[in-house]
C-alpha positions as CSV (number, residue, x, y, z in Angstrom):
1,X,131.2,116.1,115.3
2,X,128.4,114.8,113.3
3,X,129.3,114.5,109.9
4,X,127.9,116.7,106.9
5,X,126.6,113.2,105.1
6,X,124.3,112.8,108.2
7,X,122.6,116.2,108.5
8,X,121.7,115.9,104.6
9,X,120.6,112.8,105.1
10,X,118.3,113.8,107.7
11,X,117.1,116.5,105.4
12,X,115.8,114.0,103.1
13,X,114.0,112.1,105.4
14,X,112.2,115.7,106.7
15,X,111.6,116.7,103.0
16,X,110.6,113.0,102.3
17,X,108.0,113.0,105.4
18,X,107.0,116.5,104.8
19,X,106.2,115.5,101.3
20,X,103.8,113.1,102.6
21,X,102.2,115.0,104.7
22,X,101.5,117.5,102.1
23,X,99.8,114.9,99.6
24,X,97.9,113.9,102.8
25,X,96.7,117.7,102.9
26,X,95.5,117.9,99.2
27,X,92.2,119.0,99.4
28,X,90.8,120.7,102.1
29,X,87.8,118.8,102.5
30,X,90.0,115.7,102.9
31,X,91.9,117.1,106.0
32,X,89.1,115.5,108.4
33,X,88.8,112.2,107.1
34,X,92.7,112.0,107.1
35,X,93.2,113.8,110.6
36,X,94.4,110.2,111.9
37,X,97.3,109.9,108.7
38,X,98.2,113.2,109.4
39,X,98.5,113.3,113.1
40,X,100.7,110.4,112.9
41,X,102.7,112.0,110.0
42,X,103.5,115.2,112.2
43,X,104.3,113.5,114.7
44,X,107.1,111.8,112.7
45,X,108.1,114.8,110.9
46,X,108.2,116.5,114.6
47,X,110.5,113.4,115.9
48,X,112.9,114.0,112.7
49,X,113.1,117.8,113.2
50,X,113.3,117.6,116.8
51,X,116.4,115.1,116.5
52,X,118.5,117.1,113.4
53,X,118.0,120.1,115.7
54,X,119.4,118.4,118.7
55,X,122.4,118.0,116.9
56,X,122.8,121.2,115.7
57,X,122.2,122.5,119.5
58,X,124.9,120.3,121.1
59,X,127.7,119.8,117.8
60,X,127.2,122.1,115.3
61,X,126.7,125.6,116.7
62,X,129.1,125.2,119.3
63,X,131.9,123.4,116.7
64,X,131.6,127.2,114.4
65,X,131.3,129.1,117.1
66,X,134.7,128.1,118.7
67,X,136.3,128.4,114.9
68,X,139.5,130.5,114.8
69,X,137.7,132.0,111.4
70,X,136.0,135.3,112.9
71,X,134.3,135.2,109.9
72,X,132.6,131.3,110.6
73,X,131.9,132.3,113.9
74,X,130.4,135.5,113.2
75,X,128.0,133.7,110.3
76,X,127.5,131.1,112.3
77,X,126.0,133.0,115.3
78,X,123.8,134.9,113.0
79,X,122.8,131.8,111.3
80,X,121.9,130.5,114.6
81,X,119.8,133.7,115.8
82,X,118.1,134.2,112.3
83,X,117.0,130.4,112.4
84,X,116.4,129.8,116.0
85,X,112.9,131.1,116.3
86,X,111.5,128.4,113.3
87,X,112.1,125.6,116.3
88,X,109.6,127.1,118.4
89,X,107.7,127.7,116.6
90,X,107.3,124.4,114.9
91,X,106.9,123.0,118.3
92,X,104.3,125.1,119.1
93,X,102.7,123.8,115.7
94,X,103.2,119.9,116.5
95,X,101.7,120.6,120.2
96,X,99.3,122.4,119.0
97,X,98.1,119.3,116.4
98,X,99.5,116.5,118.3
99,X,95.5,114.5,118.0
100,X,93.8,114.2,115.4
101,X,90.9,116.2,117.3
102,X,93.1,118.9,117.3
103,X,92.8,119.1,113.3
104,X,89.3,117.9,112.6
105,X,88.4,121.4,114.6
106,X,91.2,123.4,113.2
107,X,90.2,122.4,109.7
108,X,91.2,124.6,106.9
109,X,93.2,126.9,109.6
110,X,95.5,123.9,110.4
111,X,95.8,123.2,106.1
112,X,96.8,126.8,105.8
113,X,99.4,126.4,108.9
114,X,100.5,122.9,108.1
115,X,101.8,124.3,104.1
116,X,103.5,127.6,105.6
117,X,104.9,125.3,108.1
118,X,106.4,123.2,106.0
119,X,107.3,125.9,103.5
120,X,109.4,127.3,106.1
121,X,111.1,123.8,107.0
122,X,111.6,123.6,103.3
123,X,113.5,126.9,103.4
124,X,115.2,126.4,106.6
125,X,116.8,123.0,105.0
126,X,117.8,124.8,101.8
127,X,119.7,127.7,103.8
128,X,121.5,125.3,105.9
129,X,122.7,123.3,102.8
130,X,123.9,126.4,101.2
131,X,125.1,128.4,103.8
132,X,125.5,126.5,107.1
133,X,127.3,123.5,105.7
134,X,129.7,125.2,103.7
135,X,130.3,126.9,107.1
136,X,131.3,123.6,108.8
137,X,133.0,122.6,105.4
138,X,135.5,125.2,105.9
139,X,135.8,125.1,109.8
140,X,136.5,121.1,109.3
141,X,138.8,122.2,106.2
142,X,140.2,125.4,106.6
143,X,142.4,127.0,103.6
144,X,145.9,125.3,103.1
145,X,145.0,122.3,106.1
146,X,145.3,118.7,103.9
147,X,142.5,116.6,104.7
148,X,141.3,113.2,103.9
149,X,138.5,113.9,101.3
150,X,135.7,114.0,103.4
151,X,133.6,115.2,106.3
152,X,134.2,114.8,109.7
């Protein structure tokens, strides 16, 4: 099981490469003479996303949704089907802009997707850190179990 230190750690490096990207996006009329920069940029933001998500596929979900806690497992499910959808479709997204060809002709369009991308990134990170993670907090931890201080 990954531990919690990890995933917000990963979220850092997302909101850290997704802030880039965004000062890359400044201007509209900038967005073809930085196609290249931002190309590359998705591309890494795509590689971080891809990877945090792997590890929610193959440890976290299943981890809750095993919990004894009907009430973690039952959160956690709905997390998992509320949420699930934003992977596609940011994968459709980073396909969709993999060359820098791709969002010379998209212009302002792939501006407009690329911030309402990342705005729901953004928002998809904030609800895991305050609703996910205190999930896995208290599947690792539950009520009355003594534990060493920190995540597992």
């Amino acid at each position: 099981m990954s531990n919690l230190y990890r995933l917000k750690r990963q979220h850092a490096e997302i909101r850290k490469a997704v802030a880039s990207a965004m000062l890359t996006l400044e201007g509209i009329a900038v967005v073809a003479s930085k196609a290249s920069d931002l190309a590359t940029q998705l591309e890494e933001i795509a590689g971080l996303v891809n990877s945090h998500l792997r590890i929610e596929d193959s440890e976290i979900y299943p981890f809750l949704l095993q919990s004894r806690d009907t009430d973690v497992s039952h959160a956690a499910e709905l997390f998992r089907t509320q949420m699930g959808g934003l992977a596609q479709d940011f994968a459709v997204f980073a396909r969709k802009y993999a060359y820098p060809g791709s969002i010379t002709a998209a212009g302002a369009a792939f501006s407009e997707e690329a911030r309402t991308m990342f705005s729901k990134l953004r928002e998809r990170m904030q609800r895991e850190e305050s609703d996910l993670y205190p999930l896995m907090a208290r599947a690792l931890h539950p009520a009355g179990r003594v534990h060493a201080g920190h995540d597992s």
